[in-house]
C-alpha positions in Angstrom: 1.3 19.2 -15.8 2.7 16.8 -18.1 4.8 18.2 -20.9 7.1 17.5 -23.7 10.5 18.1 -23.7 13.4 17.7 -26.4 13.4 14.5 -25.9 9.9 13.9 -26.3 9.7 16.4 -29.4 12.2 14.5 -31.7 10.4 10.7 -30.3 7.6 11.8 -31.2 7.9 13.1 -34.6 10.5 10.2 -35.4 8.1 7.6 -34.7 5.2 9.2 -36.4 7.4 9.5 -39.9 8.3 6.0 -39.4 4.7 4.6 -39.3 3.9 6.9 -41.9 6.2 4.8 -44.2 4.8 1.3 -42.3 1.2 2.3 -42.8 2.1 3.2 -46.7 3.2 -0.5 -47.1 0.1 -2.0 -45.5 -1.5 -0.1 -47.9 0.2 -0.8 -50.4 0.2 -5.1 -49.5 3.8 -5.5 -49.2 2.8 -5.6 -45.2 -0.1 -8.4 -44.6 -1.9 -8.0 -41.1 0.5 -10.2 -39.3 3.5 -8.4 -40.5 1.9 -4.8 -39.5 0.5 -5.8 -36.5 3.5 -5.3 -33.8 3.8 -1.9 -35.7 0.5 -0.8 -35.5 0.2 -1.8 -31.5 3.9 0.1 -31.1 2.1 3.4 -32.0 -1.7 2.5 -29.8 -3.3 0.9 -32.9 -5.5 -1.8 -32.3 -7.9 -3.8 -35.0 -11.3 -4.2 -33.9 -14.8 -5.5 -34.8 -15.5 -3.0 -37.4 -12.3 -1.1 -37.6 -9.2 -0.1 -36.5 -9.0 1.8 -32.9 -7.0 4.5 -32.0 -5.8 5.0 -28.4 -4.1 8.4 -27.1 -2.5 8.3 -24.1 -3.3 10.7 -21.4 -0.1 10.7 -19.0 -1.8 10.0 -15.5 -4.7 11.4 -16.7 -4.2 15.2 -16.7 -4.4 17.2 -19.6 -5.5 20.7 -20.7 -7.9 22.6 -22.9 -6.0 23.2 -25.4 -5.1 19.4 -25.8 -9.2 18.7 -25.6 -10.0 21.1 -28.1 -7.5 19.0 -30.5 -9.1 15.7 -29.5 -12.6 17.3 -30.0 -11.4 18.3 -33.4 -9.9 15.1 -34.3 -13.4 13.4 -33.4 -14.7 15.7 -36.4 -11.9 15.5 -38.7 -11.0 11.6 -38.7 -13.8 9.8 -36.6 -17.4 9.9 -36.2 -17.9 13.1 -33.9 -17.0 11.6 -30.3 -14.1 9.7 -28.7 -14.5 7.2 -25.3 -12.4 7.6 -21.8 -11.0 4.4 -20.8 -10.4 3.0 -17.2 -6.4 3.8 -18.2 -7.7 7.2 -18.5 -6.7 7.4 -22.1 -9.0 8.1 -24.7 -9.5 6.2 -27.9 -11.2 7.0 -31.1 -13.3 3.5 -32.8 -13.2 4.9 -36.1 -10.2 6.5 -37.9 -9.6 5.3 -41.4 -5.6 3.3 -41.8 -4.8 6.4 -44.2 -5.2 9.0 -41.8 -3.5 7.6 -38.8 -0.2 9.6 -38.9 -2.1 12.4 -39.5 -3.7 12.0 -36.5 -0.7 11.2 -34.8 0.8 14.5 -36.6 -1.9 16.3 -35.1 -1.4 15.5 -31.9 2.2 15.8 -31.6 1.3 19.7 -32.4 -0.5 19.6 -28.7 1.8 17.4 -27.3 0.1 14.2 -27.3 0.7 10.8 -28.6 -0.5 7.2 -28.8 2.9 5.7 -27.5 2.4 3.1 -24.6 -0.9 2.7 -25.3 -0.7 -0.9 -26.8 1.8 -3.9 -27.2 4.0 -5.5 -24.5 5.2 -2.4 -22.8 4.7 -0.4 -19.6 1.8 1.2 -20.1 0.6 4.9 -19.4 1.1 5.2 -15.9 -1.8 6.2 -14.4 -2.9 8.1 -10.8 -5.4 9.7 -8.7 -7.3 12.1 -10.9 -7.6 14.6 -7.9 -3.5 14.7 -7.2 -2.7 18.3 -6.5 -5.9 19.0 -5.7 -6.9 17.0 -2.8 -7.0 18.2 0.9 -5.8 14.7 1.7 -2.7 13.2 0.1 1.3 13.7 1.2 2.9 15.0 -1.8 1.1 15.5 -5.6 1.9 11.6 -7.1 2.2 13.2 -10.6 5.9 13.7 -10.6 6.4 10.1 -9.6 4.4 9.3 -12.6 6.2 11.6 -14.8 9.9 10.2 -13.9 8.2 6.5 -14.0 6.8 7.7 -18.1 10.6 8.9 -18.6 12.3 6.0 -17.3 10.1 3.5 -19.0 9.2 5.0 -22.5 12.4 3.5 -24.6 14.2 1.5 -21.9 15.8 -1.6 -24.2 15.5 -3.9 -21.3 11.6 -3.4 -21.6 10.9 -2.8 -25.0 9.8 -6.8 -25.6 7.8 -8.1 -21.9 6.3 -11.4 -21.5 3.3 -9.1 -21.2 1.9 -5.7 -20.9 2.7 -4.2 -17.6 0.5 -1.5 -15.5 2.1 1.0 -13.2 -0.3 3.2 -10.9 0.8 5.9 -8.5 -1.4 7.7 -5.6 -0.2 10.1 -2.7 -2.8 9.5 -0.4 -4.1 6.3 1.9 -7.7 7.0 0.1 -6.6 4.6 -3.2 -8.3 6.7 -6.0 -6.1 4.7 -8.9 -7.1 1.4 -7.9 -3.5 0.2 -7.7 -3.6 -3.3 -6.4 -4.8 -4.0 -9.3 -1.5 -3.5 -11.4 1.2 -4.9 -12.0 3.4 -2.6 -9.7 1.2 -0.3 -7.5 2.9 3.0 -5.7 1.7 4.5 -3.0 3.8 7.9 -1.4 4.1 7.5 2.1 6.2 8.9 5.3 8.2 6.8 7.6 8.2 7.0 11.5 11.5 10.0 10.8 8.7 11.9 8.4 10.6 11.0 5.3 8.6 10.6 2.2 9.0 7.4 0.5 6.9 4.7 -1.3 5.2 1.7 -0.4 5.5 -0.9 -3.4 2.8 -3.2 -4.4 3.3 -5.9 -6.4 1.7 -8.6 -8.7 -1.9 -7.2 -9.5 -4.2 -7.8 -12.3 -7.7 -8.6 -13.5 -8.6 -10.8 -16.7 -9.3 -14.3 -16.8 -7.1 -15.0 -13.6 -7.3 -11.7 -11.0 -5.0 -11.1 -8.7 -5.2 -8.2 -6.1 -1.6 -6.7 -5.6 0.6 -8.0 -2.5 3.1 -5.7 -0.8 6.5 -5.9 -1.4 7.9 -3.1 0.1 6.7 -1.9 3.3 9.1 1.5 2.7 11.4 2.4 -0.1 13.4 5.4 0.1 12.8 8.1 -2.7 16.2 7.6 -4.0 15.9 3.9 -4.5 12.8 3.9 -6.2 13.7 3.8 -10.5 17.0 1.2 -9.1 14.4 -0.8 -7.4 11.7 -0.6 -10.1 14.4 -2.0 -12.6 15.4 -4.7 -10.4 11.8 -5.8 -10.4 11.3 -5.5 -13.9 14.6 -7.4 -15.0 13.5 -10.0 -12.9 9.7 -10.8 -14.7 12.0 -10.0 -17.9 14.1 -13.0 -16.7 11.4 -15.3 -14.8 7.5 -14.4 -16.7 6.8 -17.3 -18.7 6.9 -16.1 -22.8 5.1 -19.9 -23.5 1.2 -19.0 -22.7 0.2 -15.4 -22.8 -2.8 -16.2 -20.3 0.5 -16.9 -18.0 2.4 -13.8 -18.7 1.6 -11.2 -16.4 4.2 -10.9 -13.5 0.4 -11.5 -11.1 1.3 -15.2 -12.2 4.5 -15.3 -11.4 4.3 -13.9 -8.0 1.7 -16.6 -7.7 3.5 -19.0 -8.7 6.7 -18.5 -6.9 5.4 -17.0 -3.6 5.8 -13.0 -2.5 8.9 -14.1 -0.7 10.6 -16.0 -3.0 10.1 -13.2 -5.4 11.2 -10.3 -2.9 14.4 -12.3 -2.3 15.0 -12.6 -5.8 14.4 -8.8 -6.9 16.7 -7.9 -3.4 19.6 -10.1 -5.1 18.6 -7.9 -8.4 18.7 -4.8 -6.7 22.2 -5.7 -5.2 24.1 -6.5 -8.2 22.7 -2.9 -9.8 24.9 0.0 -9.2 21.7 2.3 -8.4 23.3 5.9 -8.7 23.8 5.0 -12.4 20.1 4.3 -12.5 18.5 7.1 -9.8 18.2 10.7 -11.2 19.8 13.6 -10.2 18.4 16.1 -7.6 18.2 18.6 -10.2 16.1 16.3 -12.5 13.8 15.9 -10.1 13.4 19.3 -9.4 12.8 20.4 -13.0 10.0 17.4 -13.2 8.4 19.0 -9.6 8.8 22.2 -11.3 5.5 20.8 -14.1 3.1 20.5 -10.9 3.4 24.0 -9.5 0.0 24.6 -8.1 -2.1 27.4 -10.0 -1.8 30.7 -8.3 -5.3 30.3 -6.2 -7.0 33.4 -4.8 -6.8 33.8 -0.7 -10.9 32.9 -0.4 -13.3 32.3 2.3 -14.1 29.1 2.9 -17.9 29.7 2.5 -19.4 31.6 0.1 -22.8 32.7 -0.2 -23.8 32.8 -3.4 -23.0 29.0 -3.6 -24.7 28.1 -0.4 -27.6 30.1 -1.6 -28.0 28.3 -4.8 -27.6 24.9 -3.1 -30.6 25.7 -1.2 -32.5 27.5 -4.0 -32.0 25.0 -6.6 -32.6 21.0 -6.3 -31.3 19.7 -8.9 -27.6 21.6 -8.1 -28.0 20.4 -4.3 -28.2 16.6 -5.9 -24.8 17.3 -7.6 -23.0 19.0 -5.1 -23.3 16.4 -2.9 -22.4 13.8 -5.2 -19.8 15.2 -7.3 -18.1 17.7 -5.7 -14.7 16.8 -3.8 -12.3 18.9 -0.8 -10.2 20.6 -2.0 -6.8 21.6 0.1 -7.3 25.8 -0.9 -9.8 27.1 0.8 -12.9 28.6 -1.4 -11.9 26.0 -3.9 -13.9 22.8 -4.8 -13.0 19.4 -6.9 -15.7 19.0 -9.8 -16.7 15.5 -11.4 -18.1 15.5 -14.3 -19.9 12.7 -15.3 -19.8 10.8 -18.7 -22.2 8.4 -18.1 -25.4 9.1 -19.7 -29.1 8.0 -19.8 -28.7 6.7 -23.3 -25.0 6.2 -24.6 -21.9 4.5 -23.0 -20.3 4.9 -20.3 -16.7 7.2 -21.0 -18.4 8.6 -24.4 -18.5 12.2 -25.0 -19.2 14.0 -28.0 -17.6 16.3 -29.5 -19.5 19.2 -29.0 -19.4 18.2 -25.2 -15.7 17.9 -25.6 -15.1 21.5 -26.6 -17.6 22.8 -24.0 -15.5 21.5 -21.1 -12.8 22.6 -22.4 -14.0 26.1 -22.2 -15.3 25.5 -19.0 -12.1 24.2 -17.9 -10.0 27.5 -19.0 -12.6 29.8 -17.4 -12.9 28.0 -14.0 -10.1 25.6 -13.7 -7.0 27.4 -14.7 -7.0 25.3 -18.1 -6.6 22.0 -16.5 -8.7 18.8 -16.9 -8.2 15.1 -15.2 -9.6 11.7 -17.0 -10.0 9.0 -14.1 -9.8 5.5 -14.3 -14.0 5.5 -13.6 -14.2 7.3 -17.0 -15.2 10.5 -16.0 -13.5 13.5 -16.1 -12.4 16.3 -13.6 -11.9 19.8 -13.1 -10.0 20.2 -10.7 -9.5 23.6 -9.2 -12.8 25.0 -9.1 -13.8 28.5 -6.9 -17.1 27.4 -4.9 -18.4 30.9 -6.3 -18.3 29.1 -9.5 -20.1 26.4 -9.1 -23.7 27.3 -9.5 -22.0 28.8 -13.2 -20.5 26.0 -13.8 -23.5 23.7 -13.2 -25.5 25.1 -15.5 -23.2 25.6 -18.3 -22.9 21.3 -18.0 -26.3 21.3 -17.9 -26.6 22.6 -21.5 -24.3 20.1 -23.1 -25.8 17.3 -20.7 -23.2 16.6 -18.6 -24.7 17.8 -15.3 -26.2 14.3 -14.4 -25.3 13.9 -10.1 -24.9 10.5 -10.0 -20.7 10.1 -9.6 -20.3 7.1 -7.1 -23.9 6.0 -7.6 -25.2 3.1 -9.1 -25.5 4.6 -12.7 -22.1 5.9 -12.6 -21.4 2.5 -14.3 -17.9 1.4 -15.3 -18.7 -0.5 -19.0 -16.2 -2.2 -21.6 -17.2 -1.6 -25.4 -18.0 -5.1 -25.5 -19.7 -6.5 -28.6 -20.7 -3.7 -30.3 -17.0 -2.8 -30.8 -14.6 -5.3 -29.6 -13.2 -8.6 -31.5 -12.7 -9.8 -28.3 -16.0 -9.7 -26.3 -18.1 -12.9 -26.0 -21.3 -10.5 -25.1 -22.4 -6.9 -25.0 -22.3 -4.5 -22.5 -23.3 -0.9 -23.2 -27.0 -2.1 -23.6 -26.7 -4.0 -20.3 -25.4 -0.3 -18.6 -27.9 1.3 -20.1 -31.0 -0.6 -18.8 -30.0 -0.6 -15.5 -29.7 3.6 -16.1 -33.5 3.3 -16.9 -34.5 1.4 -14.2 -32.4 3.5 -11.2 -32.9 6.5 -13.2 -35.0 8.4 -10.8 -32.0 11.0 -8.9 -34.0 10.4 -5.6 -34.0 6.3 -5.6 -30.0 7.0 -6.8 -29.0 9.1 -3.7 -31.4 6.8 -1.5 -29.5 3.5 -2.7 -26.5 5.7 -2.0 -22.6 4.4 -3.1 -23.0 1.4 -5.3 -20.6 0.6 -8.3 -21.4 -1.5 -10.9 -18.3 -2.4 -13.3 -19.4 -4.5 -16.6 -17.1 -6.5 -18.8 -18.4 -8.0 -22.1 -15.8 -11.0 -21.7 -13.3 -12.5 -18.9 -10.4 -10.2 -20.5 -12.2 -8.0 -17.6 -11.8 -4.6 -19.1 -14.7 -3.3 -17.1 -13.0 -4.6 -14.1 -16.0 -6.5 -13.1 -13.8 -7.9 -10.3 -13.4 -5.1 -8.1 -16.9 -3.8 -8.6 -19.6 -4.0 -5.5 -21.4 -5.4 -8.4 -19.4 -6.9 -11.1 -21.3 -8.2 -14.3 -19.7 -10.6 -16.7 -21.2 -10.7 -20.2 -20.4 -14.7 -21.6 -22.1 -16.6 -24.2 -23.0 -19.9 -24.8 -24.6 -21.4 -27.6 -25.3 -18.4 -29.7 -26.9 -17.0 -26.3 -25.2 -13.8 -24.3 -26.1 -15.0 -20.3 -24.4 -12.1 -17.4 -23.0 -13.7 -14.8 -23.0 -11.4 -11.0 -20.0 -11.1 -8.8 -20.9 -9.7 -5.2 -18.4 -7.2 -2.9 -15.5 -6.3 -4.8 -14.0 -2.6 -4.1 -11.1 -1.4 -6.1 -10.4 1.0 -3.4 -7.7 0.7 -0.4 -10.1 -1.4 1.4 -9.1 -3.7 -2.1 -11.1 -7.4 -2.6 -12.3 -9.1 -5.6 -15.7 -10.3 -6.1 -17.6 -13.6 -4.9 -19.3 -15.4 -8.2 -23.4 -15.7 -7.0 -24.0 -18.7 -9.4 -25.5 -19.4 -12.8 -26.0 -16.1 -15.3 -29.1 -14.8 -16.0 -30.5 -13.2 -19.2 -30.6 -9.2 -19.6 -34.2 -8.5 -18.5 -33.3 -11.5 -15.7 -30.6 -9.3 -14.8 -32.3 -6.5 -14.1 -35.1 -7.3 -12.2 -32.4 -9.8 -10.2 -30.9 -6.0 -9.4 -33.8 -4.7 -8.8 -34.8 -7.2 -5.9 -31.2 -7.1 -4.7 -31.2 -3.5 -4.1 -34.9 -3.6 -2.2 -33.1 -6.1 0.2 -29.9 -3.9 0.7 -32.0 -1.0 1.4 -34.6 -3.2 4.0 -30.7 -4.7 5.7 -28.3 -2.3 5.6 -27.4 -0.5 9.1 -27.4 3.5 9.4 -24.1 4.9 7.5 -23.6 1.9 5.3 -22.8 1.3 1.3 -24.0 -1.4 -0.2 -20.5 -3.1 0.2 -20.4 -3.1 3.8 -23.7 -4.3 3.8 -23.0 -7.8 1.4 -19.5 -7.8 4.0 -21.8 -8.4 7.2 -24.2 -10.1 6.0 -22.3 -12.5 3.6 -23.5 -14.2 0.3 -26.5 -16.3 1.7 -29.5 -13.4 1.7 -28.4 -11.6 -1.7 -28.3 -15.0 -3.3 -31.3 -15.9 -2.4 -33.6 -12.8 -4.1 -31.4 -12.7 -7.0 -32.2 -16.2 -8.1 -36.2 -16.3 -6.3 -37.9 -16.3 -9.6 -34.8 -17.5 -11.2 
């Protein structure tokens, strides 16, 4: 997995000393906001509602227990006892005091970990499917791409000051577990008709106020082109995104704007004036970067074992989450295991601290001391024995995080909103959290089957309410927080953003709206479908028309 280097050592510790001395005269008052503010957001420190945030980046997502021991230990040390997963499958803490940040930061350099490309108008922490490596279905393990895309971009000059913040996701496989057409530059490992492995580039994605699903730029790039070719696209936005309206930006608009073509030709007359084998890295580079992904040494097992087929039969509750959180795995005997952080009665992506240290136990004694954040804020083990399980299950169960419902529609995607963030116009984790109660019977869940409901508490879209089957839009008007419903997005590789039903509706309106929606979907759908091939063949017309009956 991901790990420091020299390189990263001396950044890391450099940068940490000099916000030490930044956050000292901000302190002190010889820094006002303004001044510290591009300071703070160089080093993932953002000012919210009630306090300042702190966001640590998790490269792609995968990081072990040693490193979530630290963060769980942090949560007691310098916050209130918890931290949240994001859909960048960082994790941020909403409470640290401005005195203690480098400490923090001190602390997790010692586990190599940071807050660097967390914030600010930078490429951001790359992110990728939380099951790479694992996964019985992808080409290659995306992580290394990730990894030389995090080295390339973390102090390139040409970068350091974008129109905008910029998103890069990277998957292996044609199931799109990294949603990537919805970033700015989406990668996708595929293999050409001579079996050479390659990418297909995406370009141009984004949510907000103005979403955008990705469009293809590249039907095939070779390996070796692919950091020459990423620079020609970035100098180009760095020449071309407009720097006069930040709602304007993001390179989505100016793909828009100009057209795919217009922009291909101009990033192919980029591309050609580069001198690419001063930009590509060496063979041996690569191969010490593969060398971080070696595969754990997995046992030679059976692909069925007893005991685990045994306990799925003898116990109910572990049959619910077998067949909703578990994943194939590509070693036999082996199993991928969600874990959900969406509970009954807090938000979606918080987890205590106790719980923290509990899977990180769990994750040394059954997953070779690896975990995975995904961008649905949940977590992953990912290289679980299936004789394991059963154990594994119950130990989760203790710290209540054994709830079977990944996929379903109470594995909820949900932005702070109100309750934390300057920014939201409504919140959001009370909205997630009475649609829990309502679906919360595990029966009703599995019956309703795949259904994901993403909630934003303003049209920044942080909850990507775009790309949800159900997307929910907290707004406000006149002192008054209305949701508004978007029907049949999917984030996935069957990508499409989300039709607006009409007028918002209060939160108990909301509910019972979902409630009557649901009933139809269930009297409609055909044998084998999810609720988002349903709305597809049947169109708007018939969901409209029970959400707003009594409306």
């Amino acid at each position: 997995m991901y790990r420091y280097d020299e390189f990263d050592h001396e950044f890391v510790q450099a940068r940490t000393k000099q916000f030490r001395t930044q956050i000292k005269r901000r302190l002190a008052g010889s820094l006002n906001e303004d001044q510290f503010k591009p300071l703070r957001l160089m080093n993932g420190l953002y000012l919210q509602l009630h306090a300042y945030m702190l966001r640590v980046a998790i490269p792609y997502g995968t990081f072990s227990s040693r490193q979530m021991h630290k963060l769980a230990d942090i949560a007691d040390k310098y916050d209130r006892g918890y931290g949240h997963f994001t859909t960048r499958q960082n994790i941020q803490y909403n409470w640290p005091k401005l005195e203690s940040v480098a400490d923090i930061l001190d602390e997790l350099a010692d586990v190599e970990m940071h807050a660097i490309q967390t914030s600010g108008n930078c490429i951001r922490n790359t992110t990728s499917d939380p099951w790479a490596g694992a996964c019985d279905d992808e080409i290659e393990d995306p992580r290394p791409t990730a990894e030389l895309v995090r080295q390339w971009s973390s102090l390139h000059p040409e970068f350091a000051f974008l129109p905008r913040k910029f998103k890069i996701a990277v998957i292996g496989a044609q199931k799109d577990r990294a949603a990537i057409k919805t970033h700015d530059i989406g990668l996708q490992i595929v293999k050409n008709e001579a079996g050479d492995i390659g990418y297909k580039v995406f370009v141009g994605g984004g949510l907000g106020r103005t979403p955008i699903l990705a469009q293809e730029l590249r039907n095939y790039l070779a390996r070796a082109e692919l950091l020459p070719y990423l620079e020609a696209v970035m100098r180009v936005y760095n020449r071309y995104g407009r720097r006069d309206n930040k709602y304007k930006a993001r390179i989505k608009i100016l793909v828009q704007e100009t057209g795919i073509e217009h922009f291909k030709s101009e990033v192919t007359k980029e591309y050609a004036n580069l001198t690419p084998a001063d930009i590509a890295v060496s063979t041996e580079e690569l191969v010490r970067i593969d060398a971080y992904f070696i595969a754990p040494d997995f046992e030679y097992l059976a692909d069925i074992d007893g005991s685990f087929e045994k306990a799925r039969r003898d116990d109910k509750g572990f049959a619910g989450w077998v067949d909703t959180n578990l994943a194939n795995h590509k070693a036999r005997g082996y199993a991928i295991a969600n874990i959900s952080l969406k509970p009954k009665d807090g938000a979606p992506g918080d987890i205590s601290s106790k719980q923290m240290r509990a899977v990180a136990d769990l994750a040394q004694k059954y997953s070779f001391g690896e975990i995975r954040a995904t961008h649905e804020q949940n977590l992953v083990l990912p290289h679980v024995k299936k004789s394991d399980l059963y154990a594994l299950y119950n130990k989760l169960k203790t710290v209540a995080l054994a709830d079977g419902n990944i996929g379903l529609i109470t594995d909820i995607i949900c932005c702070p909103g109100m309750d934390y963030c300057a920014l939201a116009t409504a919140r959001s984790i009370p909205v997630s959290q009475a649609i829990w109660q309502r679906f919360s019977d595990p029966e009703r869940q599995r019956a309703i089957g795949e259904m994901k409901i993403k909630i934003s508490g303003c049209i920044n879209a942080c909850g990507h309410h775009h790309v949800g089957h159900v997307g929910i839009l907290g707004l406000e008007k006149s002192g008054v927080e209305f949701y508004q419903i978007k029907l049949g997005g999917d984030a996935s590789e069957t990508s499409s953003l989300g039709d607006i039903t009409g007028p918002g509706f209060s939160q108990d309106e909301l509910i019972d709206a979902l409630d009557n929606m649901v009933a139809l979907y269930l009297k409609r759908r055909d044998e084998g479908e999810r609720f988002v091939d349903t709305y597809r063949r049947l169109g708007m017309a018939p969901f409209k028309e029970v959400l707003y009956d009594n409306h």
